[in-house]
LUMDONU-793781 format. One record per residue (C-alpha): y, x, z; chain; residue number from 0. Coordinates in steps of 0.001 Angstrom, whole numbers, plus 500000, padded with zeros to 6 digits. Example, Ala and Ser with C-alpha at 12.3 -4.5 7.8 and 13.67 -1.06 7.14 Angstrom:
# residues 2
+--------+--------+--------+---+-----+
|  north |   east |     up | c |   k |
+--------+--------+--------+---+-----+
| 495500 | 512300 | 507800 | A |   0 |
| 498940 | 513670 | 507140 | A |   1 |
+--------+--------+--------+---+-----+
# end
This chain:
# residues 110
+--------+--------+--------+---+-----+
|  north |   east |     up | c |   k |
+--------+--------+--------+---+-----+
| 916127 | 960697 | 865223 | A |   0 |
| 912436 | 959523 | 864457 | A |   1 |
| 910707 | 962047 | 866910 | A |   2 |
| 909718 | 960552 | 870283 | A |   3 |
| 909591 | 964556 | 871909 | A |   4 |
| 912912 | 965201 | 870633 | A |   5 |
| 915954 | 964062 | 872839 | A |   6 |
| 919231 | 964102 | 872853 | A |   7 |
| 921626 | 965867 | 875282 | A |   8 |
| 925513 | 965412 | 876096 | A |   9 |
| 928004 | 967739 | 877953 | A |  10 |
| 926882 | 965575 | 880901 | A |  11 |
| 923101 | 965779 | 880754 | A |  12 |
| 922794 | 969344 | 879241 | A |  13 |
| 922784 | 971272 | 882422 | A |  14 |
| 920136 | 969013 | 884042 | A |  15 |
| 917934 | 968943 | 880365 | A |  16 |
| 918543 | 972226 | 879291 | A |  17 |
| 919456 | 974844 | 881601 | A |  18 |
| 917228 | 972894 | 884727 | A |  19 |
| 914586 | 972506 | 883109 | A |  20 |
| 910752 | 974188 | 883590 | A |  21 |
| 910223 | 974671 | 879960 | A |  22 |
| 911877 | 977024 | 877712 | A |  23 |
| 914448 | 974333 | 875786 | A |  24 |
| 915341 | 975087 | 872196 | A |  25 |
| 918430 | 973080 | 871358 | A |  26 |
| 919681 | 972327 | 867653 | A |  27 |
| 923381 | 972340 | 868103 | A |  28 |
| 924237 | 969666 | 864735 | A |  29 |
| 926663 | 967570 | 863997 | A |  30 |
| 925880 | 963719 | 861232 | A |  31 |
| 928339 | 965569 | 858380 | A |  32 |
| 926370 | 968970 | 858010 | A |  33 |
| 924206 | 969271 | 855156 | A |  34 |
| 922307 | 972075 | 856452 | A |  35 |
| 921668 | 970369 | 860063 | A |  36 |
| 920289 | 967198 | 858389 | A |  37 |
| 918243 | 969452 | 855969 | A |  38 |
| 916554 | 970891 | 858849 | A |  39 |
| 915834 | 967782 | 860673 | A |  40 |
| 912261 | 967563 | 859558 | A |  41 |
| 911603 | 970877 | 860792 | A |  42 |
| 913379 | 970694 | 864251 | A |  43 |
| 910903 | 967366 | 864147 | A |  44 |
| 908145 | 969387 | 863297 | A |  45 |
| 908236 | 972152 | 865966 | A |  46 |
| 908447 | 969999 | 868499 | A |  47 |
| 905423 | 968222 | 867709 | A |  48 |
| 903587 | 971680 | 866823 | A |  49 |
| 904657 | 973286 | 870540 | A |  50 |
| 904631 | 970274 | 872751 | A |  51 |
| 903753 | 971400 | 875883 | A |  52 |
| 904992 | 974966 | 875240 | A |  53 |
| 908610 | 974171 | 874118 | A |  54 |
| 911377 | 971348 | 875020 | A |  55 |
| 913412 | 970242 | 871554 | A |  56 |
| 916614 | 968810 | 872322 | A |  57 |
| 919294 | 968107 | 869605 | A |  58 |
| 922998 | 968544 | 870696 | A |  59 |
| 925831 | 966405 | 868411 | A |  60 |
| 928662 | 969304 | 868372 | A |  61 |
| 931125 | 966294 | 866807 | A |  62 |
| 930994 | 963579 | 870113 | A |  63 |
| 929982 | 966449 | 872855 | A |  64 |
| 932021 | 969846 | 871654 | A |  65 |
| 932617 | 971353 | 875138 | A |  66 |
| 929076 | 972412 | 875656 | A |  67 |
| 928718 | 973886 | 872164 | A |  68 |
| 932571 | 975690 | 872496 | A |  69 |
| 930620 | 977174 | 876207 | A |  70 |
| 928211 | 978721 | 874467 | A |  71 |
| 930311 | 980243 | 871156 | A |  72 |
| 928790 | 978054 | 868556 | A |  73 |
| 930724 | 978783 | 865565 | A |  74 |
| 928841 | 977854 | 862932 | A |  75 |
| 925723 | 974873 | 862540 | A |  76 |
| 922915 | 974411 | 862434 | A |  77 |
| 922702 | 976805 | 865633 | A |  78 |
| 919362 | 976423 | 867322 | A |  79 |
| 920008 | 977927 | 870690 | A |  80 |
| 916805 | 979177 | 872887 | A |  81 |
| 917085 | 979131 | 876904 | A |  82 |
| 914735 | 979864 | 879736 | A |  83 |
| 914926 | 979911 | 883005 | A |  84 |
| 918774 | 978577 | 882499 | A |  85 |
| 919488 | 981475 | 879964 | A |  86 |
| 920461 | 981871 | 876702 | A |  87 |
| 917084 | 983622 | 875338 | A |  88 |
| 917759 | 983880 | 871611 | A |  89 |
| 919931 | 982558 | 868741 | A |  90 |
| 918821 | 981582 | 865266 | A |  91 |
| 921489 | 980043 | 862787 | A |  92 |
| 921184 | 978063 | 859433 | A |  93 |
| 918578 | 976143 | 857745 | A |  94 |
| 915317 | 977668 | 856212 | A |  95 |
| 911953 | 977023 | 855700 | A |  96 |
| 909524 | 975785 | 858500 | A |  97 |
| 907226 | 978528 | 858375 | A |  98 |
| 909922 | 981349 | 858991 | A |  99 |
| 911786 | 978832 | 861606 | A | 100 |
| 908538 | 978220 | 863247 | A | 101 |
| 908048 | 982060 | 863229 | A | 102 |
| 911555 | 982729 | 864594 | A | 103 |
| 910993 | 980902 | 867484 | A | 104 |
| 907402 | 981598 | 868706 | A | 105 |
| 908276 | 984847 | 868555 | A | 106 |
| 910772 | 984756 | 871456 | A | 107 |
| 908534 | 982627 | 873515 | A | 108 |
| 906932 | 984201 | 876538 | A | 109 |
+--------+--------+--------+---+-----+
# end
């Protein structure tokens, strides 16, 4: 992960980094083998720098930390999973283009 305003969250740390926190959190459920998650990694890299300050970008390994991702019925990856306030706000799945994944998330943000 090259992205200093990305992090990375475990079954232990997601509750306080995602569900605690202030900011609306998107989270990039991914796993090292998927094709698609590591396609998208430039983007997920992207949107965090373009919404810094609006938007928390946290990346979520399904492979070492799967009880979190089995909590919240993520079947299929990429997953990018928006909460705020502690709940799940929206749910986008698979890789496309930045503009359109950029789109898909603004438009859920308050």
């Amino acid at each position: 992960m090259s992205n200093a305003l990305v992090t990375e969250t475990t079954d232990d740390t997601f509750q306080k980094e995602v569900l605690e926190s202030p900011t609306p959190v998107l989270v990039d459920f991914w796993a090292p083998w998927c094709g698609p998650c590591r396609a998208m990694a430039p983007a997920v890299d992207q949107l965090a720098q373009d919404l810094d300050g609006k938007l928390k970008v946290v990346k979520h390994n399904t492979q070492d930390h799967p009880n979190t991702a089995a909590q919240y019925g993520v079947m299929a990856i990429p997953c990018f999973v928006l909460f705020e306030g502690g709940k799940e706000k929206a749910r986008i799945t698979g890789g496309m283009p930045y503009p359109k994944f950029k789109e898909a998330v603004e438009n859920y943000l308050s």
